[in-house]
C-alpha positions in Angstrom: 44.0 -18.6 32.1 47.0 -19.1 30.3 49.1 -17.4 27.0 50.1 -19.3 24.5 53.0 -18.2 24.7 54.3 -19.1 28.3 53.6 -23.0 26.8 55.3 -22.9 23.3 59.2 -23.2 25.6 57.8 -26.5 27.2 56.1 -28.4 24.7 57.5 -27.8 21.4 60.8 -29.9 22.4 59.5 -33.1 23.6 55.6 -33.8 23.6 53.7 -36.5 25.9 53.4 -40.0 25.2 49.1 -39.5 24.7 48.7 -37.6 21.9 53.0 -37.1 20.5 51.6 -39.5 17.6 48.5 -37.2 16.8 48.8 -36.6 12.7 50.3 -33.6 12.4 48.9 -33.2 8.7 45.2 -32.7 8.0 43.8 -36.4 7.4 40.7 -38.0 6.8 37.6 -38.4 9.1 36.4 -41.6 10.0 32.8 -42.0 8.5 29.7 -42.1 10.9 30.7 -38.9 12.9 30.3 -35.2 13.0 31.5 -32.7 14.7 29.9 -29.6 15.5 30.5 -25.7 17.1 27.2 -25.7 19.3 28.6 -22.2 20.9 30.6 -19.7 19.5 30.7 -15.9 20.3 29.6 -13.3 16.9 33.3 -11.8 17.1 35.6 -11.8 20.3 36.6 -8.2 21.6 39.6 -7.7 23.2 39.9 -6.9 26.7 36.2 -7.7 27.4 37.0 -11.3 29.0 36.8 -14.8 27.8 34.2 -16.4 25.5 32.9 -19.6 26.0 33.7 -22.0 22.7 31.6 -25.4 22.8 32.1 -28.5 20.1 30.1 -31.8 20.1 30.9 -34.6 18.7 28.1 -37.4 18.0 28.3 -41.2 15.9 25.4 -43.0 13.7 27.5 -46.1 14.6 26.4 -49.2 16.1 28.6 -51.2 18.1 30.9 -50.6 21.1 31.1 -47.2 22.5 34.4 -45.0 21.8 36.8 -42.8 24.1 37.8 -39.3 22.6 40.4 -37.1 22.7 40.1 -33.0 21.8 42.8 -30.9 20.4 42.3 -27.6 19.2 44.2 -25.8 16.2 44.1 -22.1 16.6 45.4 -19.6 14.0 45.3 -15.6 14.4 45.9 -13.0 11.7 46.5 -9.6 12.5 47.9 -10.5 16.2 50.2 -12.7 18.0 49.4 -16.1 19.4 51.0 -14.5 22.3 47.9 -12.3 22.4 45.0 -15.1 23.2 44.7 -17.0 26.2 42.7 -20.0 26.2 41.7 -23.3 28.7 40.3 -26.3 27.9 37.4 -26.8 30.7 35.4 -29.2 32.2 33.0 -29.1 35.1 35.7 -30.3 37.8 38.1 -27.6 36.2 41.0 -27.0 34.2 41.9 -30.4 31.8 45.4 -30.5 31.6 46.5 -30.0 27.9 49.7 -29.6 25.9 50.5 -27.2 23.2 52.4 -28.0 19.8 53.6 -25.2 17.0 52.4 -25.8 13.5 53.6 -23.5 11.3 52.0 -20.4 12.0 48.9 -21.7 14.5 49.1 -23.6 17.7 47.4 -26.7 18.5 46.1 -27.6 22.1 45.5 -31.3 22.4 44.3 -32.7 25.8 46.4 -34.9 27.9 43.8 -37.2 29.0 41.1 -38.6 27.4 37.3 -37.0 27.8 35.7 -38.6 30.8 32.7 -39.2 28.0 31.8 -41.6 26.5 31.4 -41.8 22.7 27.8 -43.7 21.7 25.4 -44.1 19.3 22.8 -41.8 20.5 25.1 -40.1 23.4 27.6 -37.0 22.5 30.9 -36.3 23.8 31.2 -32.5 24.6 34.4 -29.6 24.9 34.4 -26.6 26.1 37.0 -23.8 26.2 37.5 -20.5 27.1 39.1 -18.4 25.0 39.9 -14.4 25.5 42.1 -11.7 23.8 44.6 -9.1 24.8 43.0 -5.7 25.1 46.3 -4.3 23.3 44.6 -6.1 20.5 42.5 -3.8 18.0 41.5 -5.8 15.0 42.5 -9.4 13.8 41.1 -12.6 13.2 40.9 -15.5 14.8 40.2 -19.5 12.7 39.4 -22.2 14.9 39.3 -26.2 14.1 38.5 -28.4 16.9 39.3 -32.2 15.8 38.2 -35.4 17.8 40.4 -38.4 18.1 39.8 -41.9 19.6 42.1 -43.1 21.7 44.4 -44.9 18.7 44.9 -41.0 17.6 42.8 -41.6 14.8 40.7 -38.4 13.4 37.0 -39.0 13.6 36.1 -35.7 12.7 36.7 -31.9 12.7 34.8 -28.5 12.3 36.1 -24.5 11.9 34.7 -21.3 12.2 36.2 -17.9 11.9 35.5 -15.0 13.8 37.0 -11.5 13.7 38.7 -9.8 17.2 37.8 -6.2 17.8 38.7 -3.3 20.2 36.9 -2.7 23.0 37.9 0.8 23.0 37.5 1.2 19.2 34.3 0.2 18.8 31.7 1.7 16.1 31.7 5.0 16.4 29.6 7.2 17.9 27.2 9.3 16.3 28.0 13.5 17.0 25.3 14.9 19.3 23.7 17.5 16.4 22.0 20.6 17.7 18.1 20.8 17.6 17.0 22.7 14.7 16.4 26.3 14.8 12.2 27.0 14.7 11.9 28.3 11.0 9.6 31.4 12.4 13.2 32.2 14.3 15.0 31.9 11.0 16.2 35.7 9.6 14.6 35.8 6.0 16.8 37.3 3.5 14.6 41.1 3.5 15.3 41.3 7.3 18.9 41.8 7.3 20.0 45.3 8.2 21.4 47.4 4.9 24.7 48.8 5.4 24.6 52.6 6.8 27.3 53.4 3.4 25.4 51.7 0.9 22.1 52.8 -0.5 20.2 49.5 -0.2 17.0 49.9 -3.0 13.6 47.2 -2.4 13.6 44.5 -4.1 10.4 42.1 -4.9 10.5 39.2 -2.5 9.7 36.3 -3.6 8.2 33.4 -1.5 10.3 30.5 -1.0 7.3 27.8 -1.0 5.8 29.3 -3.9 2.5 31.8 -4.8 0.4 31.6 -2.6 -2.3 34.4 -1.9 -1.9 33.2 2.1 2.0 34.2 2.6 1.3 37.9 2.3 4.1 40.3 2.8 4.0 42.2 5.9 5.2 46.0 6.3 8.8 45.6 6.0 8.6 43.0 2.9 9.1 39.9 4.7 6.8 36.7 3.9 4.5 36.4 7.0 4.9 37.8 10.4 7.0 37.0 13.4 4.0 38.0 16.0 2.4 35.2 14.2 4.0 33.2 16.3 3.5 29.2 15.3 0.1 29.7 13.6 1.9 31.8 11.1 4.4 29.2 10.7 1.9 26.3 10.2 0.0 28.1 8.2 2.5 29.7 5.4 4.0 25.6 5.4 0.3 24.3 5.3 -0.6 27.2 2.4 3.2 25.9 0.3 1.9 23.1 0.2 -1.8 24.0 -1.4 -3.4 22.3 0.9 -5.9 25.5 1.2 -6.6 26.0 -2.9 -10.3 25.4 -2.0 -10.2 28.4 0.4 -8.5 31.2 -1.8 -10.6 30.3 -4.7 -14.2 30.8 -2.3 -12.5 34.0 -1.1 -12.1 35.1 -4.7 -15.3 33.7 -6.1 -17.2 35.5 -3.1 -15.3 38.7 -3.5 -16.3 38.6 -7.3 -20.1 38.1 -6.6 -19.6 41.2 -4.3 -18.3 43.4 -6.6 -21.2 42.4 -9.1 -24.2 42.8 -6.8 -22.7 46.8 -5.2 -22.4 47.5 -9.1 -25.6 46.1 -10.1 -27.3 48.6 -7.0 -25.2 51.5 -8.1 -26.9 51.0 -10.9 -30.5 50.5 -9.8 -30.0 53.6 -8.0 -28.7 56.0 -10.4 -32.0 55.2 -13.1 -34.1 56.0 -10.3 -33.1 59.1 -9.3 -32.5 59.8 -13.1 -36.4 58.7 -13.1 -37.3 61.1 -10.1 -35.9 63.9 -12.0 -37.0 63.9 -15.4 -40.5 66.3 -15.9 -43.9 64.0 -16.7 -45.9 65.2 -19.6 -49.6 65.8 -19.3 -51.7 63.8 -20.6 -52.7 64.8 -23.7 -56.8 65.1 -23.9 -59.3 64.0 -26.7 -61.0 66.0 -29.6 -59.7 69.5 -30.3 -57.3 71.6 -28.6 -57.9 73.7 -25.9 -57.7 77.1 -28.2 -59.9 75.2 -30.8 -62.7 74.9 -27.7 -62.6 78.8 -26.5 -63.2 79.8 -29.6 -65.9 77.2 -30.5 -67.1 78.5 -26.8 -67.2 82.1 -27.7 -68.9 81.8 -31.6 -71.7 80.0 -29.9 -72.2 82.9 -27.1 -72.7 85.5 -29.8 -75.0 83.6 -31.8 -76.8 83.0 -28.7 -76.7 85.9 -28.0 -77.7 87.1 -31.2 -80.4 84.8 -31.3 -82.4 86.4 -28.4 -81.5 89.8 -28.8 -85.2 91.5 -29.6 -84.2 95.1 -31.3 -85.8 97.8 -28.8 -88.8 98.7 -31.7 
């Protein structure tokens, strides 16, 4: 492959007879053909090798078939011509081209016309290999690849822009981050040592995911436990998030009912023995009292008494 540059000494003096009367001006297509890029890399990177670059050029036109010739128009911004190499290819090999300056692009016409044939209903194809200098970090690079007959008159032309990039300055990578720390490893803010000179006095905690009756504090302060190990973890994340309201309100409600049934007992307990130790009356009897009787009892013994007493005549 060849620069563009070791051409420009040779062929911008005198040109060849084939192609010295090509327009050097845009000019008009000839109607009934196209022209089409059928390959053509994303973006070309310099100093990874050449890309293949492949344009097809096709008629609707009846009538007798048509010899074509290619010529190329290559521009670059943000890097020399000097910089791209590029060859016009066929399967035998190299085609022998010539290169012109225009301005500020290059234009590689072929010397020799395409061993195709132009046809309705048969295509004429190009190919070329193009590649960039891997000094090369960003640029772009416009393409237009024009078909002429063999009068050097246009029949039709297509472009396409792509944009060169480094090979060694390609997207960046991504900065290998360091796994997270486990958050039952994390130091909570009660479990920092207080400085020997300063009288450190306890402070309420409070719990980062919220109340929540399950992150109880533990004997130095701290929310939770470290011998938990991950079952502590999962469950203080599972119990800031309330996923367990259910739970703490049974607990509650059960605890509740507890409390009510050992004080209804206590209470059951205490009016019995209360019962126990209270004195039960007698039960009081009918008709007259019992001092009432004795002396009804001892009236009637004397009378009866009395009544059979027989005086000793």
């Amino acid at each position: 492959m060849w620069r563009l540059a070791t051409r420009f000494g040779s062929t911008l003096v005198c040109a060849t007879a084939g192609w010295a009367m090509l327009p050097a001006a845009p000019a008009d297509a000839a109607p009934g053909f196209d022209t089409a890029l059928t390959q053509l890399p994303g973006q070309f990177v310099a100093g990874a090798g050449a890309e293949t670059v492949t344009a097809v050029v096709s008629t609707t036109l009846d009538g007798d078939c048509r010899k074509v010739r290619w010529s190329l128009v290559l521009r670059a911004d943000g890097l020399r011509l000097d910089q791209i190499g590029i060859d016009r290819i066929e399967e035998p090999g190299v085609v022998p081209t010539d290169v012109r300056g225009e301005g500020g692009a290059a234009r590689i016409t072929d010397r020799d016309l395409d061993p195709g044939t132009l046809c309705r209903n048969r295509t004429v194809t190009a190919q070329y290999r193009l590649a960039v200098d891997e000094a090369v970090t960003d640029g772009r690079i416009e393409l237009t690849v024009e078909a002429f007959d063999a009068q050097s008159r246009l029949l039709d032309r297509t472009s396409a822009t792509r944009e060169v990039v480094s090979e060694r300055g390609g997207p960046p990578r991504r900065r290998a981050t360091a796994p997270a720390t486990p958050e039952r490893n994390r130091p909570t803010p009660t479990e920092a040592a207080p400085s020997p000179t300063e009288p450190v006095e306890p402070e309420p905690t409070e719990s980062v995911e919220g109340d929540s009756p399950v992150l109880a504090e533990g004997p130095d302060g701290a929310a939770g436990s470290d011998e938990g190990g991950a079952g502590g973890g999962e469950a203080s994340a599972t119990a800031g998030r309330g996923g367990t309201g259910l739970t703490e309100v049974g607990f509650a409600v059960g605890a509740l009912l507890l409390f009510l049934g050992a004080g209804l007992l206590l209470r059951l307990r205490s009016r019995d023995r209360f019962a126990e130790a209270a004195p039960i009356p007698a039960p009081a009897r009918r008709g007259r009292p019992a001092a009432a009787r004795r002396g009804h009892r001892e009236a009637v013994r004397r009378r009866s008494g009395a009544a059979h007493h027989y005086p000793d005549w």
